[in-house]
TISEDREN-288522 format. One record per residue: residue in three letters; x, y, z of N, C-alpha, C in turn. Coordinates in steps of 0.05 Angstrom, whole numbers, plus 32768, in hexadecimal, padded with zeros to 4 digits. Last residue first. Example, Ala and Ser with C-alpha at 12.3 -4.5 7.8 and 13.67 -1.06 7.14 Angstrom:
SER81017FD3808E81117FEB808F81028001809D;ALA81087F8E809C80F67FA6809C81087FBE809C;
This chain:
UNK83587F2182FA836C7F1E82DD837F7F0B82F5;UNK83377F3D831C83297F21830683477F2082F6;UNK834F7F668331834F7F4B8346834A7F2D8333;UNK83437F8D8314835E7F8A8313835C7F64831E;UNK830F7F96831D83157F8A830783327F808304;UNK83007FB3834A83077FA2834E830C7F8E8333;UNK82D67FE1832382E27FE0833E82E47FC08344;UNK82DC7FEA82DC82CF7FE182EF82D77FDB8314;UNK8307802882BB82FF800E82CD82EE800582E0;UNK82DA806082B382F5805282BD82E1803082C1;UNK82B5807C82A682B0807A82C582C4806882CC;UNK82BE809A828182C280B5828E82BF809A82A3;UNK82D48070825082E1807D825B82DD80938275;UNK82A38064825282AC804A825C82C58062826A;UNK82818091823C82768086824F8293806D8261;UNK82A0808D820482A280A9821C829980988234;UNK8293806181F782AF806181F882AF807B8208;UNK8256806881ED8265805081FB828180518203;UNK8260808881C18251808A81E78259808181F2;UNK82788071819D8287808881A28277809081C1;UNK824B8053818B826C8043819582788057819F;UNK8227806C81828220805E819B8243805681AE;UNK8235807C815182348098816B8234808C8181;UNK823980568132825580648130825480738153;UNK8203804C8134821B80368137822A80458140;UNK81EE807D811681F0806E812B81FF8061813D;UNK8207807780DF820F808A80EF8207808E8110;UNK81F5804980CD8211804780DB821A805C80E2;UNK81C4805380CE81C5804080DA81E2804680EB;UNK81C1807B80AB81BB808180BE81C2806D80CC;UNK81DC805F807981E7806F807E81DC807F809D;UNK81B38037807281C5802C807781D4804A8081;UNK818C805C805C818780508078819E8040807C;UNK81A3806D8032819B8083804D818E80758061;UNK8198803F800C81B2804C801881B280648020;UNK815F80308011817580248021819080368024;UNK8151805C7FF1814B8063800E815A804B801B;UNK8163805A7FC48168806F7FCB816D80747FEE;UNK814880287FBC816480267FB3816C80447FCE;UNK8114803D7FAB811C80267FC3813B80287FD2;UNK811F80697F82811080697FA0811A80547FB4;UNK813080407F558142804D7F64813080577F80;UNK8100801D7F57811580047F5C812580207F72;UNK80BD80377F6B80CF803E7F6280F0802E7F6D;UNK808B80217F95809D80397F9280B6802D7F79;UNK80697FF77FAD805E800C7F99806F801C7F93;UNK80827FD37FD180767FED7FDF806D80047FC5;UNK80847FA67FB0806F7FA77FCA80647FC47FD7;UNK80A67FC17F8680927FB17F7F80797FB67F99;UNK80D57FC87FA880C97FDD7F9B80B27FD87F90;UNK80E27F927FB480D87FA47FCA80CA7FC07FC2;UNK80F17F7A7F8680DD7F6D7F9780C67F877FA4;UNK811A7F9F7F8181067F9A7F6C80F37F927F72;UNK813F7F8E7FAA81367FA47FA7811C7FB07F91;UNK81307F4F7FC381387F607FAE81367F7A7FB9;UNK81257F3D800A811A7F3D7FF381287F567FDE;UNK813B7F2A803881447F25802C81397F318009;UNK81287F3D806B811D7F28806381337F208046;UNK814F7F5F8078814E7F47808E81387F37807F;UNK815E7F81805681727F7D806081717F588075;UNK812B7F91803E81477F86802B81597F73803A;UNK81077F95805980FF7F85805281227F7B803D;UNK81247FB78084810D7F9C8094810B7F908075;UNK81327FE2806681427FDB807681307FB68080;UNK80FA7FF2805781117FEF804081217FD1804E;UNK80E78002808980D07FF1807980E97FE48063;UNK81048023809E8106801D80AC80F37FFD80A1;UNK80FD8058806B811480468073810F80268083;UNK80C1805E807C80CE8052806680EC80428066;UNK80CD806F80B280BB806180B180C28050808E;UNK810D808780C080F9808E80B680DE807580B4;UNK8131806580FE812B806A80DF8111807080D5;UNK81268050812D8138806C812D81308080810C;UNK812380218133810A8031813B8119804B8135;UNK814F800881248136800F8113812180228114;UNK8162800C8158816C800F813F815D8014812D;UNK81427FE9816C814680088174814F80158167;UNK81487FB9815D812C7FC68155812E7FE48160;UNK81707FA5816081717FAB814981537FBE8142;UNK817D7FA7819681907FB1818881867FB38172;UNK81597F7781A081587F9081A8815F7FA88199;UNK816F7F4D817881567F5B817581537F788184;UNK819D7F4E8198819B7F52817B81897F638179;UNK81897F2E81C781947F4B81C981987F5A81AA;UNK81757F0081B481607F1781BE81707F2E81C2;UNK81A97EE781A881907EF1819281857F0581A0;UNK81BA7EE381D181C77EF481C481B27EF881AA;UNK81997EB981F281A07ED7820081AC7EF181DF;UNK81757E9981BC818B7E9F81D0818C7EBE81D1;UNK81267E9B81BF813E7EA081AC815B7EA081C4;UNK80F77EC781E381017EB281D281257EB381C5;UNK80ED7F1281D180EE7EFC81E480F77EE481D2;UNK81057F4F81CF81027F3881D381047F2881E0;UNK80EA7F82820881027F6F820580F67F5881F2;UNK80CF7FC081FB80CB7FA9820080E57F9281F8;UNK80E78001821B80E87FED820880E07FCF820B;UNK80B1802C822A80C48012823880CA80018221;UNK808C8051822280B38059822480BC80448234;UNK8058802A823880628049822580838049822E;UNK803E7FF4822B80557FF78238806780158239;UNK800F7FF0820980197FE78223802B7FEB823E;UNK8024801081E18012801C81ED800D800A8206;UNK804B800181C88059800F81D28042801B81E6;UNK80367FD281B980497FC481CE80507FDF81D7;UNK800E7FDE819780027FD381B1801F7FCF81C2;UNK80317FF3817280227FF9817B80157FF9818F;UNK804B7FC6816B805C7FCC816A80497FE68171;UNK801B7FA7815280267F998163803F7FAB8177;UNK80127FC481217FFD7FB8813680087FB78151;UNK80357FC28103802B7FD5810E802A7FD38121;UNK80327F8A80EE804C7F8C80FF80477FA78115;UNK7FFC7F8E80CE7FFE7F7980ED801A7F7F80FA;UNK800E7FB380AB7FF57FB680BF7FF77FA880D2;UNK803C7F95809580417FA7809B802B7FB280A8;UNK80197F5F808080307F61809280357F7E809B;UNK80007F7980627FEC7F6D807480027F728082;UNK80287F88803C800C7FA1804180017F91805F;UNK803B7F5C8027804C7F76802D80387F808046;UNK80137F458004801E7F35801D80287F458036;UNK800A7F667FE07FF67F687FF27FFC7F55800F;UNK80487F647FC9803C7F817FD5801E7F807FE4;UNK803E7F2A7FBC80487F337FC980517F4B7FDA;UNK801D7F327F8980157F2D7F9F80237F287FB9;UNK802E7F667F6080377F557F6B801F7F477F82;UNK7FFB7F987F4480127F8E7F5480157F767F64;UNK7FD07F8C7F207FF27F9E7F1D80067F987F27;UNK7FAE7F807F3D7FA47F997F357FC67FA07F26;UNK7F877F427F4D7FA27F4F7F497F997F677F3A;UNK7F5E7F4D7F8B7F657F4A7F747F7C7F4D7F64;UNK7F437F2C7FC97F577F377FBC7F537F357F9C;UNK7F167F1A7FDA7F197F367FD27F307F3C7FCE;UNK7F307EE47FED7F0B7EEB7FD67F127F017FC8;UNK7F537EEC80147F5B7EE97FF87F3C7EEE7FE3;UNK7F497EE980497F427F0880357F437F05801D;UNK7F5B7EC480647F417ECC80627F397EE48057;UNK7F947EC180527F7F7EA9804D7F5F7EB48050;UNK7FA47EE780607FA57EE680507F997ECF8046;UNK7FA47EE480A07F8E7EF5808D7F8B7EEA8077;UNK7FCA7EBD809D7FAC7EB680AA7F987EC7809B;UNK7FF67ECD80927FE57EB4807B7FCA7EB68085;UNK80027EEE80B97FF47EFD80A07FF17EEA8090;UNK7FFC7ED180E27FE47EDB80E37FE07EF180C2;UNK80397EBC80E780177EAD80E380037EB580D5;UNK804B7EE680ED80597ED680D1803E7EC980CF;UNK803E7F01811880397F0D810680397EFC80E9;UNK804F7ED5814A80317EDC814380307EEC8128;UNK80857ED6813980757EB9813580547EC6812F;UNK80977F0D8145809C7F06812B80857EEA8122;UNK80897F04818080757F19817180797F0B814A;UNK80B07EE7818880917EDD818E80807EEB8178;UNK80E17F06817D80DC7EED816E80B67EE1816E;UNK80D87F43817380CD7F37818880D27F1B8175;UNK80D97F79815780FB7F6B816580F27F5A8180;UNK80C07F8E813280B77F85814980C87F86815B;UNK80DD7F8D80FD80C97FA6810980C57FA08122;UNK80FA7F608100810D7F7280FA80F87F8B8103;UNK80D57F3C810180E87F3C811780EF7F54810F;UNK80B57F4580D280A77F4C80F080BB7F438100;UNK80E17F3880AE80D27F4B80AB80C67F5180C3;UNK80E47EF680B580FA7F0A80B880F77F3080BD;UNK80B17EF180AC80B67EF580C380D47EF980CE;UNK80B17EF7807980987F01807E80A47EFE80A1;UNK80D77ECC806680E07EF2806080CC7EFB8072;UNK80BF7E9D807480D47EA1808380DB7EC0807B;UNK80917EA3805880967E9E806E80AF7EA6807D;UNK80977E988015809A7EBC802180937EBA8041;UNK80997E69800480AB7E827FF980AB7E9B8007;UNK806F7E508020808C7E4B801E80A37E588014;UNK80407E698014804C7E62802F80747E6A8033;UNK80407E647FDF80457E837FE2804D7E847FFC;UNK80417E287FD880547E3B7FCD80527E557FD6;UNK800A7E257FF280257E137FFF80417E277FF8;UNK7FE87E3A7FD47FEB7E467FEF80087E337FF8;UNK7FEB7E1C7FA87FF27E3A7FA47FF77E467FC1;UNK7FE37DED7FB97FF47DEC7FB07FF97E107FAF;UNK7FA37DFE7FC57FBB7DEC7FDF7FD27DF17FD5;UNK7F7C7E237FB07F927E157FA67FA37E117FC1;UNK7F557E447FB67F5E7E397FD47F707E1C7FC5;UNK7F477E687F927F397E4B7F887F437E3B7FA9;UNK7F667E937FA07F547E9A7FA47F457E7D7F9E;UNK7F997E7F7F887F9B7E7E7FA27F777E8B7FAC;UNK7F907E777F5D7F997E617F667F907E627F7C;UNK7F8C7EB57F4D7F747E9D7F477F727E8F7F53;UNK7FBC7EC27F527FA27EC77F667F917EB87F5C;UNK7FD17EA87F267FDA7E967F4A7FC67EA77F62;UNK7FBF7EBD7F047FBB7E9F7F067FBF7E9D7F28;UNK7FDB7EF57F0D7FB57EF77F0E7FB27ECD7F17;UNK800B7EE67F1180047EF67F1E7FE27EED7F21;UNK800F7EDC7ED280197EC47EE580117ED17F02;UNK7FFF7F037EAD7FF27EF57EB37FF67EDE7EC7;UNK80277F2E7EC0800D7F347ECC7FFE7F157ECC;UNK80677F057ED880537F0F7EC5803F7F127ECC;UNK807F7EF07EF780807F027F03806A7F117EF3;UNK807A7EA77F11806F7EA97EFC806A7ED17F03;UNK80857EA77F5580877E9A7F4480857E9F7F28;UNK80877ECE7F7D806A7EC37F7580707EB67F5F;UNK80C47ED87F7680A77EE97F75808F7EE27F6B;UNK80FE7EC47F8F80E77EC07F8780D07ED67F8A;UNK812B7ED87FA5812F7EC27F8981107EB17F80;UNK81407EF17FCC812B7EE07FDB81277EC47FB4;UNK817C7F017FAA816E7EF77FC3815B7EE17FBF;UNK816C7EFF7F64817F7F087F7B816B7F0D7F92;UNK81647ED77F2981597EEB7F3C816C7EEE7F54;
């Protein structure tokens, strides 16, 4: 398998329905494994929508949290249980990214946590994002920063391997047509106001 190198273990309908079983019986062992396999993508995922390390902690939590208290009503229907992991996560990253713009209207919020140069990343990476189609911007968060297949990901969001496929490479291609425009601002901007005053003196 390629990347994340796991899907609920066992990908077959019937290895799917057992581990909801498992995990609906409050199997310790089933909940340890689906912890441990999809924690660290599940908040690679809410950094990369959020671009809050805190926010990423509260979201990575709180979708085992649901997902512990909803599991009764879950059923397998087809798909992966990793598309219902998908689903919570992507309601609670909303959420959050919602309340932060409705707190705060046209103010970017600064990560927090993490070294100076992480949080500027994050900055950098959530404006960036914020730029991209809503799908894109879902592609991009789950290939690029959680790590998960393309097969994986077409699985969680119900669409189609080429669909998936399609829309990473138009979000990679908006990204760096970005990139490209900021570097070319930046270089008008440096060039129209010259040298910093008294810079000669630091050398």
């Amino acid at each position: 398998m390629e990347d994340s190198d796991w899907q609920d273990g066992d990908e077959s309908d019937e290895g799917q329905a057992s581990l909801a079983d498992r995990l609906r019986a409050l199997d310790s062992a089933a909940w340890a494994e689906l912890y441990d396999h999809h924690h660290a993508q599940i908040w690679r995922y809410a950094l990369a929508r959020t671009g809050s390390r805190d926010t990423a902690d509260d979201v990575a939590a709180q979708v085992f949290a649901e997902a512990l208290s909803s599991i009764q009503r879950y059923r397998y229907k087809g798909r992966p249980i990793l598309a219902w992991l998908y689903a919570i996560a992507r309601n609670l990253a909303s959420k959050h990214v919602r309340r932060a713009r409705r707190d705060a209207p046209g103010v970017q919020v600064e990560p927090s946590g993490g070294a100076l140069e992480d949080r500027l990343d994050s900055m950098v990476l959530a404006e960036a994002l914020g730029r991209l189609t809503s799908e894109q911007r879902e592609v991009v968060a789950l290939r690029f920063f959680s790590g998960y297949s393309t097969r994986e990901i077409a699985a969680a969001m119900g669409k189609r391997e080429a669909a998936v496929y399609s829309l990473e490479v138009r979000a990679i291609g908006a990204l760096r047509r970005q990139l490209e425009k900021e570097e070319r601002d930046f270089s008008e901007e440096a060039d129209k106001n010259g040298p910093l005053s008294g810079i000669d003196r630091l050398r």
